[in-house]
ROSEPA-850757 format. One line per field, with one value per residue (C-alpha): residue in one letter; x, z, y. Coordinates in Angstrom, 3 decimals. Example, Ala and Ser with C-alpha at 12.3 -4.5 7.8 and 13.67 -1.06 7.14 Angstrom:
2
residuo <- c(a|s) $
u <- c(12.300|13.670) $
w <- c(7.800|7.140) $
v <- c(-4.500|-1.060) $
END
This chain:
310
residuo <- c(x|x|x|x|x|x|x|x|x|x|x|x|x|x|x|x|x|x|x|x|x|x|x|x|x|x|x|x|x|x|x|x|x|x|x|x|x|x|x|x|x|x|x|x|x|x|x|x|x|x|x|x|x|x|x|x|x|x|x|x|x|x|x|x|x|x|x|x|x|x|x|x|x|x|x|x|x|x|x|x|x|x|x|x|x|x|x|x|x|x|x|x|x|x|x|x|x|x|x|x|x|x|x|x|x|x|x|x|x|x|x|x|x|x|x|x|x|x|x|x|x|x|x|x|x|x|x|x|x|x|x|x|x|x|x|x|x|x|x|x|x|x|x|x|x|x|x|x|x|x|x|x|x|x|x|x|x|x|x|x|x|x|x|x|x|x|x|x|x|x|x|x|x|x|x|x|x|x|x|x|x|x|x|x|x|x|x|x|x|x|x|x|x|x|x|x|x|x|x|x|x|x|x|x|x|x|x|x|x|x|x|x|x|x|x|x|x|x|x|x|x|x|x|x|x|x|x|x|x|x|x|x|x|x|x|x|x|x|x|x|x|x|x|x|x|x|x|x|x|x|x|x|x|x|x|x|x|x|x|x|x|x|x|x|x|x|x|x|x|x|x|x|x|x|x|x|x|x|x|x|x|x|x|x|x|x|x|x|x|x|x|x|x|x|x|x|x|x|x|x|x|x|x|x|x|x|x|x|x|x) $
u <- c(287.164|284.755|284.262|280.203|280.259|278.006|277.634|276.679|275.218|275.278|273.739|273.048|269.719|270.890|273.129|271.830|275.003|275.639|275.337|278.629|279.151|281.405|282.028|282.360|282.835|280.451|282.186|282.138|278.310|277.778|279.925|278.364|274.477|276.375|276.825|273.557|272.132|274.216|273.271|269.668|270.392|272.013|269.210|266.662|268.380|268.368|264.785|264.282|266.364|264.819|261.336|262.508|264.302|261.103|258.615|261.528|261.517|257.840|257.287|260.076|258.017|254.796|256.846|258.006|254.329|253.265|255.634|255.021|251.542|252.450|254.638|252.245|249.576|252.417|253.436|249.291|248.753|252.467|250.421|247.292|249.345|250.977|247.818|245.706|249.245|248.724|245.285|246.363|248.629|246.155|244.012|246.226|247.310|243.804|243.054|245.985|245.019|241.507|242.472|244.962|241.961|239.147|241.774|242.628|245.446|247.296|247.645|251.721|253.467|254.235|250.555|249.940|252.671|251.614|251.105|252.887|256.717|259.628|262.541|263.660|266.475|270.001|268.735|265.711|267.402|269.934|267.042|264.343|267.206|267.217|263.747|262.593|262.507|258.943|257.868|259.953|257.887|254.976|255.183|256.425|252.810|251.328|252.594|252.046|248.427|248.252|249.945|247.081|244.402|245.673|245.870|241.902|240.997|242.858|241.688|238.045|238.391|239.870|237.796|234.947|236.240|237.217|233.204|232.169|234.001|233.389|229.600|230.039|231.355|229.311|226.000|228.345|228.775|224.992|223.756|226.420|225.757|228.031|226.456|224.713|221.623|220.783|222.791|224.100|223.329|225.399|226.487|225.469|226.093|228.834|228.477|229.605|228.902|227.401|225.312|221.526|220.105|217.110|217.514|220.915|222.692|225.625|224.872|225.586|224.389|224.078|224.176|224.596|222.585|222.386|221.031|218.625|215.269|212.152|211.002|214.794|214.546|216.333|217.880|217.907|222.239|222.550|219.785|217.579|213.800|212.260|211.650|209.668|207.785|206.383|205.967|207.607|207.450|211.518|212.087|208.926|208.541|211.240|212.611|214.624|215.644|217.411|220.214|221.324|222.274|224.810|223.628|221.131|220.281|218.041|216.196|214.353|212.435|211.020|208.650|207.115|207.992|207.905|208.214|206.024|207.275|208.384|208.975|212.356|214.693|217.656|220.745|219.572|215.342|213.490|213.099|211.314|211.452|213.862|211.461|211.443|209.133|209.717|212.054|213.993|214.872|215.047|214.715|217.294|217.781|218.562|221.336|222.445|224.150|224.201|226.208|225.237|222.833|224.689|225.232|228.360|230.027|227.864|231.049|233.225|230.550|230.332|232.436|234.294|232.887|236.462|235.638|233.338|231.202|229.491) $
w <- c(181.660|179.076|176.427|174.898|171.787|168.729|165.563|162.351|159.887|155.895|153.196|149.523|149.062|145.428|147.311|149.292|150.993|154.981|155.605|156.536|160.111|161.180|165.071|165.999|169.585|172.050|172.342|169.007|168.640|171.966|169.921|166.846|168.718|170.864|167.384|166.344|169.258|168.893|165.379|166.261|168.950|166.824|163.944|166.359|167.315|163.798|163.648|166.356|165.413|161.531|163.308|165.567|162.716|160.570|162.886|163.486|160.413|160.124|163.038|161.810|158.494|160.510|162.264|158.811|157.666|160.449|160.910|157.242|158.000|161.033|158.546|156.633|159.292|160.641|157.663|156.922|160.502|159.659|156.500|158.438|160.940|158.583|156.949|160.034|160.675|157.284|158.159|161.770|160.160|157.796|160.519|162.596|159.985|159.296|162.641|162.905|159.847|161.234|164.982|162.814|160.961|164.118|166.080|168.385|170.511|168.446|170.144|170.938|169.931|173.559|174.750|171.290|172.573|176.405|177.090|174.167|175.551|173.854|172.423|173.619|175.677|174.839|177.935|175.960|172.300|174.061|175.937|172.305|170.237|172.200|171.058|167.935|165.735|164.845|168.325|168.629|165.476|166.525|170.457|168.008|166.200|169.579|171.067|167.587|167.468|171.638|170.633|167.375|169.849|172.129|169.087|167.784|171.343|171.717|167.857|169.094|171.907|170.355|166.941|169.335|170.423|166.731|165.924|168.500|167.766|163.631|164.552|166.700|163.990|161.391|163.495|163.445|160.111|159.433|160.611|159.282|156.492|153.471|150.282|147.607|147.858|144.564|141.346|138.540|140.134|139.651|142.286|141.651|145.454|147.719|151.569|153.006|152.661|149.643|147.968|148.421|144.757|146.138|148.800|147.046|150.854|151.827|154.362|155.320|152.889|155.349|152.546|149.021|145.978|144.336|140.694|138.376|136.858|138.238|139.710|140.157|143.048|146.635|148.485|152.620|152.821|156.194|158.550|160.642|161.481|159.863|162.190|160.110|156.272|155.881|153.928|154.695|152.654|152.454|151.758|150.068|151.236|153.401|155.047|158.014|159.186|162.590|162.073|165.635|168.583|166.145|162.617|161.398|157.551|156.016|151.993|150.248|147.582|146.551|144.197|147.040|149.785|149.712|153.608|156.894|159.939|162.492|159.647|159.480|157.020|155.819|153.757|150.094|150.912|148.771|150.323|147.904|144.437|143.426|142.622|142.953|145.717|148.573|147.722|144.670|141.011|139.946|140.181|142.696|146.058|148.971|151.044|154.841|157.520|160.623|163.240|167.044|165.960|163.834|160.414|158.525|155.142|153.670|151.338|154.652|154.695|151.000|150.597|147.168|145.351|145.829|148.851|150.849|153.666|154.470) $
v <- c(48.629|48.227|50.991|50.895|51.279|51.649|49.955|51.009|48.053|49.006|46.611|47.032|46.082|44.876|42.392|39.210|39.500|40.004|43.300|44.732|46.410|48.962|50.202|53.250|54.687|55.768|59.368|60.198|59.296|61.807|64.269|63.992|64.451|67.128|68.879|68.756|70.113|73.377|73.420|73.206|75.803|78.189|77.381|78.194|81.322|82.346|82.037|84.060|86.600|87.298|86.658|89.804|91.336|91.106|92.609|95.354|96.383|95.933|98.567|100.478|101.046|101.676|104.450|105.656|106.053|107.880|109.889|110.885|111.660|113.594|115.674|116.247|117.533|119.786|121.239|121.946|123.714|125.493|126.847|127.571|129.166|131.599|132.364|133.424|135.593|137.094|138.177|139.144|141.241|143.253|143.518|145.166|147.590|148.271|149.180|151.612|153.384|153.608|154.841|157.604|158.394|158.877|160.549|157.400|156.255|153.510|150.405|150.020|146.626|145.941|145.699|143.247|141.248|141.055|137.377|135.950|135.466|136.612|134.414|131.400|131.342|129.353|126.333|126.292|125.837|123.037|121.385|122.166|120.016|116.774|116.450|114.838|118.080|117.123|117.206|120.760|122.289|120.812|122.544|126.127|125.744|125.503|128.215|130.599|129.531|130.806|133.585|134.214|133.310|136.178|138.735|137.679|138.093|141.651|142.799|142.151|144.441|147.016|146.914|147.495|150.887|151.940|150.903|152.935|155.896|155.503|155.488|158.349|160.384|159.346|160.276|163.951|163.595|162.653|165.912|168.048|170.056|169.526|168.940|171.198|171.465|171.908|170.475|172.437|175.656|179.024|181.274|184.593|186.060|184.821|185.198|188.522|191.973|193.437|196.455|195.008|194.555|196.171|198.190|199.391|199.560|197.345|195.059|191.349|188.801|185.910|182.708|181.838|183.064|179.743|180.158|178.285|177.218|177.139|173.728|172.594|170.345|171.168|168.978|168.395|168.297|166.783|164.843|166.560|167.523|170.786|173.903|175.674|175.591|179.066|181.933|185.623|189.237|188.606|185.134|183.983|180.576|178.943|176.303|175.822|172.989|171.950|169.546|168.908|171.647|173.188|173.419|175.286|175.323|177.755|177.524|181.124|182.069|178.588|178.159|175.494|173.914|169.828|169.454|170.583|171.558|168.944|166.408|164.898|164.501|162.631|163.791|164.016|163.916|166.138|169.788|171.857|173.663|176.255|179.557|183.485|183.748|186.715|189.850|187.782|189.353|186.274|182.260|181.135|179.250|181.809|179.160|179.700|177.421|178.722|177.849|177.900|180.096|182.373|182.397|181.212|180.917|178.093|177.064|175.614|173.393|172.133|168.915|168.102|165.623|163.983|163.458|160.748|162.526|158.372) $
END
């Protein structure tokens, strides 16, 4: 059988020689391009892998980056979170001190908690930690913020009803006597019985005796519209003024009046003048409150000035 086979021709091209030829067989020429077709196989395979290595690690650093960001958004809302819980907080407390104050039923943690859930359950911690943790504090923010949206929507509701009772009481508190009606005055007769200066017989003196100089201004102590600005043998010129269907307050002996009837009048409006008008021995306000129509101890209805009446 013949056996093809290949030749390989050298020559020095600094020699004019015959080249010089050498044969080599036909199976080691297949083996030798055999070889370089793996190599170029494998070479190419190499490529292909860095190529896919490179964008790899290109996408894995994208990844990296955002998931950085996405950190940093979480742990902003986790902050925001916390803050609006903070406030929820106050609010809340504020609103219990308030409803103590007005005399309200306090709002029990159970009915603030309606809607919210409770704590997770051991399925939902095993099923929670297969998750990215990202993803598992990012779904906790989302149900905190449903849970704050729930609270703002209850705290509106129920601030309403505190409003609503704190005006109440204030329009009570408005037309309830409980300031003095004149400054730096001196009692000189208390409410209760007492000989009469004048008439020298004990009877019922049904105010205060509220001491000082001519001209000192008097002062309206609670809102209302005045029911009368006359003059008597007894009182001199007077006052009265209606405050609501409880209070009644009455002013004697001053000097003048600085109000007609049917005007009205708001806590600390000018009333009239401190005088010695009437059956008086001397300058002084003549002071009753009466209640429901009769007349009561005008100091029950005198607040400190500790104390804040608006």
């Amino acid at each position: 059988m013949r056996r093809n086979n290949w030749s390989l021709i050298a020559s020095d091209p600094c020699e004019s020689g015959n080249p010089k030829m050498m044969g080599v067989p036909g199976v080691v020429v297949l083996f030798l391009a055999a070889l370089a077709l793996v190599g170029l196989a494998g070479f190419a395979r190499l490529v292909y892998v860095s190529s896919n290595y490179a964008l790899a690690a290109h996408d894995t650093a994208d990844a990296r980056r955002e998931n950085g960001k996405l950190k940093l958004r979480i742990a902003s809302i986790e902050r925001f979170v916390k803050q609006e819980a903070d406030v929820m907080a106050g609010l809340i407390a504020y609103e219990d001190n308030a409803r103590l104050k007005y005399g309200l039923e306090a709002i029990s943690a159970d009915v603030r908690k309606a809607g919210v859930g409770g704590l997770p359950s051991n399925d939902d911690i095993l099923f929670a930690s297969m998750f990215d943790p990202l993803l598992v504090k990012a779904e906790s923010l989302r149900m905190q913020a449903l849970s704050l949206n729930y609270q703002a929507e209850l705290q509106e509701s129920t601030f309403s009803e505190v409003s609503k009772c704190a005006e109440k009481m204030r329009g009570a508190w408005d037309k309830r006597p409980s300031t003095w009606p004149i400054n730096g005055a001196r009692i000189t007769s208390t409410f209760g019985y007492r000989d009469h200066p004048i008439l020298g017989r004990v009877l019922l003196h049904e105010g205060l005796d509220l001491a000082n100089t001519v001209w000192t201004p008097i002062y309206a102590p609670a809102d209302g519209k005045v029911e009368e600005s006359s003059f008597g043998p007894y009182f001199g010129n007077v006052v009265k003024i209606e405050h609501d269907s409880v209070y009644t307050t009455v002013y004697g002996h001053m000097q003048k009046a600085a109000v007609i009837k049917g005007q009205f009048v708001k806590r600390g409006d000018l009333v009239g003048y401190v005088g010695t008008t009437g059956r008086s021995t001397g300058p002084h306000l003549h002071y009753e409150v009466h209640k429901y129509g009769k007349p009561v101890d005008p100091m029950g209805f005198i607040v400190t000035t500790d104390q804040t009446v608006d």
